[in-house]
Backbone as a ProteinNet text record, in pm:
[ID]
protein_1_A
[PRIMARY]
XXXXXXXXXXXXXXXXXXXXXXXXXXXXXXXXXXXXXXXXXXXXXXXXXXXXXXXXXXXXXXXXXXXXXXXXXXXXXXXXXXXXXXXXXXXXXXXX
[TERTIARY]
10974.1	11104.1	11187.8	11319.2	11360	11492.7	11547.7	11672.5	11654.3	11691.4	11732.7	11815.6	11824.5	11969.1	11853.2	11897.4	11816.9	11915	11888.3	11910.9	11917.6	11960.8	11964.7	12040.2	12040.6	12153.3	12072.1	12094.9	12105.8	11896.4	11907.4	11783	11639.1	11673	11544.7	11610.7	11682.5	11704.1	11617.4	11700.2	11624.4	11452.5	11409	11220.3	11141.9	11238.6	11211.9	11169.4	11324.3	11285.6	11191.6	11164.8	11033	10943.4	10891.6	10772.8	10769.7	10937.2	10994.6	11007.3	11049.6	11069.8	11217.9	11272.2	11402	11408.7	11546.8	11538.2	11522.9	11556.5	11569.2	11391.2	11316.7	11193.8	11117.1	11189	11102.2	11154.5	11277.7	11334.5	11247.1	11204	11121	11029.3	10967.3	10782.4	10841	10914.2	10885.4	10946.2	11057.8	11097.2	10980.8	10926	10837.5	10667.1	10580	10449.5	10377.3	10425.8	10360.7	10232.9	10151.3	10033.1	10021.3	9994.9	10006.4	9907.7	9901.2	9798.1	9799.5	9907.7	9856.3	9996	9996.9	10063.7	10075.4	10166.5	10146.8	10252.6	10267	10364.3	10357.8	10497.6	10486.8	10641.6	10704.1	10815.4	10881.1	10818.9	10865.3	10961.1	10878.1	10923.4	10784	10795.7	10662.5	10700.6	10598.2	10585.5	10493	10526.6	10475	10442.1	10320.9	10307.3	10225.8	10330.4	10289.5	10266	10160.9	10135.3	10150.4	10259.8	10284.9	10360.5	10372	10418.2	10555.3	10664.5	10768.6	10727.7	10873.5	10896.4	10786.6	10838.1	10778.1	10622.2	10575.1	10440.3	10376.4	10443.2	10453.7	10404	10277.5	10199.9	10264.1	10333.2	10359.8	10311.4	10353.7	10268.5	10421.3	10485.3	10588	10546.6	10623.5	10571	10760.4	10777.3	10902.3	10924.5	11028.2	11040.7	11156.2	11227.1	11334.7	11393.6	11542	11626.9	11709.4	11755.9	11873.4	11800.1	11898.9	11922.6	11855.4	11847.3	11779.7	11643.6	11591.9	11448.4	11485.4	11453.4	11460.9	11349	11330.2	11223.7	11200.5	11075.9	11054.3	10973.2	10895	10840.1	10788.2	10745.7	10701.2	10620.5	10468.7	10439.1	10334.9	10272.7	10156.8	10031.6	9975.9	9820	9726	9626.7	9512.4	9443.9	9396.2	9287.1	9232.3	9205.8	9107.6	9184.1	9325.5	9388	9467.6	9510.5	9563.2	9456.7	9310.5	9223.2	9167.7	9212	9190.6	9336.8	9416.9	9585.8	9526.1	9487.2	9457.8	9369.9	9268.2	9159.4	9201.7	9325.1	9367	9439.8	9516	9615	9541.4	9448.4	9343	9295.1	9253.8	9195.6	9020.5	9006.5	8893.8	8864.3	8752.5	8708.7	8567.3	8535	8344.4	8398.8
15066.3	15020.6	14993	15035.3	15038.2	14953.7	14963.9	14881.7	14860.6	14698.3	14661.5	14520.7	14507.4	14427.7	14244.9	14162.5	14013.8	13964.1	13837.3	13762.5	13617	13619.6	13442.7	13350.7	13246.3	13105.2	12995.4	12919.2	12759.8	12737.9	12754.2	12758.5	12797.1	12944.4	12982	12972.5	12958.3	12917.1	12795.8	12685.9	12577	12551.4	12615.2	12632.5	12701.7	12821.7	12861.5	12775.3	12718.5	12591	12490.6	12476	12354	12362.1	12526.2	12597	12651.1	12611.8	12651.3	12783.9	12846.5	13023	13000.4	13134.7	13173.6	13321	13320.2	13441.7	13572.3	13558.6	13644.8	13685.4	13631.1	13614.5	13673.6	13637.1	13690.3	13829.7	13849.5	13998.3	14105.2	14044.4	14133.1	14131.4	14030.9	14109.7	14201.8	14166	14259	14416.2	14402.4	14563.4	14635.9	14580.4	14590.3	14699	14659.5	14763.9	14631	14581.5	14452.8	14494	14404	14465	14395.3	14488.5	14408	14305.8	14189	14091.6	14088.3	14073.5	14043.4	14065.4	14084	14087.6	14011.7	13899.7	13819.7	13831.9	13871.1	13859.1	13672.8	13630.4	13477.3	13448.6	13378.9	13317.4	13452.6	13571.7	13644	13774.4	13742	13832.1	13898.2	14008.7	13984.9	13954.9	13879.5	13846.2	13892	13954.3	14025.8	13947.6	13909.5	13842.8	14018.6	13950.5	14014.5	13923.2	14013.8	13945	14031.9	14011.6	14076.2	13960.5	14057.1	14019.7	13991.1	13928	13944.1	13994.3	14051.5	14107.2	14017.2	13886.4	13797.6	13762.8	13828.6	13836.5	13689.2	13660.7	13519.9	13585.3	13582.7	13622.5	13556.7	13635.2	13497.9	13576.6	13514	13551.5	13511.2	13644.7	13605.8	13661.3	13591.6	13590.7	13643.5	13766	13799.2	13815.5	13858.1	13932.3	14031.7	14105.1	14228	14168.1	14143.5	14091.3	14200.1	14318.3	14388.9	14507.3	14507.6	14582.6	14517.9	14369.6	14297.9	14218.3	14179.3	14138.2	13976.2	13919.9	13781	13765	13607	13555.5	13423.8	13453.5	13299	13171.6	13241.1	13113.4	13203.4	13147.3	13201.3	13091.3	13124.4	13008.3	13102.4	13044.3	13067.2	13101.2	13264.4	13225.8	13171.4	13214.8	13163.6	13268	13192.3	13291.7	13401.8	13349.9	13530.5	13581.9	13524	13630.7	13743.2	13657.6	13719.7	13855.8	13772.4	13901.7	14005	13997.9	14135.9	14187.4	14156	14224.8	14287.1	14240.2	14298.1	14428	14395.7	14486.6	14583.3	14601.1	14657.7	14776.9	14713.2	14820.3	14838.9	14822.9	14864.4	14985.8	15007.9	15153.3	15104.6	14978.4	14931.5	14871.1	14919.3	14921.6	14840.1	14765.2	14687.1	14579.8
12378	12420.9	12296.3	12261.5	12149.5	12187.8	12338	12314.3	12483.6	12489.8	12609	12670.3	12763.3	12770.5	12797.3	12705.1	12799.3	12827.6	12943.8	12975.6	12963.7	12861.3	12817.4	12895.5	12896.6	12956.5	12868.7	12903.7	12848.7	12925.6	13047.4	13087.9	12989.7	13012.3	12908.1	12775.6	12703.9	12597.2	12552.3	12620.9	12591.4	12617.3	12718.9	12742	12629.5	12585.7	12480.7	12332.5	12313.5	12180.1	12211.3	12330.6	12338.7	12244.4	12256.8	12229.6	12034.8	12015.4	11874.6	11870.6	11992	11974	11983.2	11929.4	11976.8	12006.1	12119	12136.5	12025	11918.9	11853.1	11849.7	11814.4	11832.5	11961.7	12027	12207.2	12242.3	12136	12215.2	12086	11965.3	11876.2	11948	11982.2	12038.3	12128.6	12247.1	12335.9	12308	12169.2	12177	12061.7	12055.7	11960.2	12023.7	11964.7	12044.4	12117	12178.4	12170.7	12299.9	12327.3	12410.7	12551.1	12678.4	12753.9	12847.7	12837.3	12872.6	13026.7	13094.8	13241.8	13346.6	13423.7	13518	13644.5	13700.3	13817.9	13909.3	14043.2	14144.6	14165.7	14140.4	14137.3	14207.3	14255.4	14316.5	14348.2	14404.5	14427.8	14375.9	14226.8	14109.9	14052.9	13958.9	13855.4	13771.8	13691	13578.9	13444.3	13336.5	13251.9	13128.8	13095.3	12948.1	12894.8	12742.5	12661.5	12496.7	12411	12328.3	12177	12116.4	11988.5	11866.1	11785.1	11671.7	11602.7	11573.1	11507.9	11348.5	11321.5	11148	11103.9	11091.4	10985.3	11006.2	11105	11137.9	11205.8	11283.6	11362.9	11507.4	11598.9	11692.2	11800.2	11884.9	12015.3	12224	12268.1	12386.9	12480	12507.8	12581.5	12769.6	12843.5	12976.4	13021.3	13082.7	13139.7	13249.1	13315.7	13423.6	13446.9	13496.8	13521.4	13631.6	13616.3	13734.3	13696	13791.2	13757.2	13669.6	13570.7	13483.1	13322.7	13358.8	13218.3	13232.3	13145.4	13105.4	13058.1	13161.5	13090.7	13127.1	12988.3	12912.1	12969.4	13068.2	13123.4	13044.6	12996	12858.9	12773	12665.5	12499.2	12430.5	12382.7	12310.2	12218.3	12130.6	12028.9	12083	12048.5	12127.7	12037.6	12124.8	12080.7	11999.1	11922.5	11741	11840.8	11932	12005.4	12046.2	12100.3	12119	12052.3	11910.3	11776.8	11730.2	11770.7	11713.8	11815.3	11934.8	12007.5	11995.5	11955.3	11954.2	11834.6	11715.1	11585.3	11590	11676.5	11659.5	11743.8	11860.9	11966.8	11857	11768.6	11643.6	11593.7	11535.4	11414.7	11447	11617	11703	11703.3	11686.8	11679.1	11788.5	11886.9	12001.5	12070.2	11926.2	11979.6	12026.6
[MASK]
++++++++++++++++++++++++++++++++++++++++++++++++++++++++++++++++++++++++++++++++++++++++++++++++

């Protein structure tokens, strides 16, 4: 995915900084190769976490969904060391 439209407001903005992400941050992982962890039908949407990397090499685990035409960002936080290292070993082409 190289270009797409989000959806920000004041809402996920602010859920976002709880966690110390910003959008600029949540829209790199996801235009990015980022990998995909799970999928949930929830309040009658899906919801997509994914788990990649920004430029500055900061690992985050964003959770989205598609309203329309855009991708907004329902939360974003830090994973966990195992999860940093199956994303790693996932790019590496390393498979044990």
């Amino acid at each position: 995915m190289n270009h797409a439209e989000f959806d920000w407001d004041f809402e996920n903005i602010s859920h976002i900084a709880r966690h110390n992400v910003s959008p600029d941050e949540a829209e790199e992982v996801l235009l990015a190769d980022s990998l995909d962890l799970d999928q949930e039908f929830i309040e009658g949407e899906w919801r997509f976490k994914n788990l990649g990397s920004t430029r500055r090499g900061r690992f985050l685990v964003i959770v989205s969904t598609v309203r329309g035409e855009r991708i907004r960002v329902i939360t974003s936080f830090e994973p966990s060391a195992k999860l940093v290292r199956e994303f790693l070993k996932s790019r590496s082409g390393h498979t044990e």
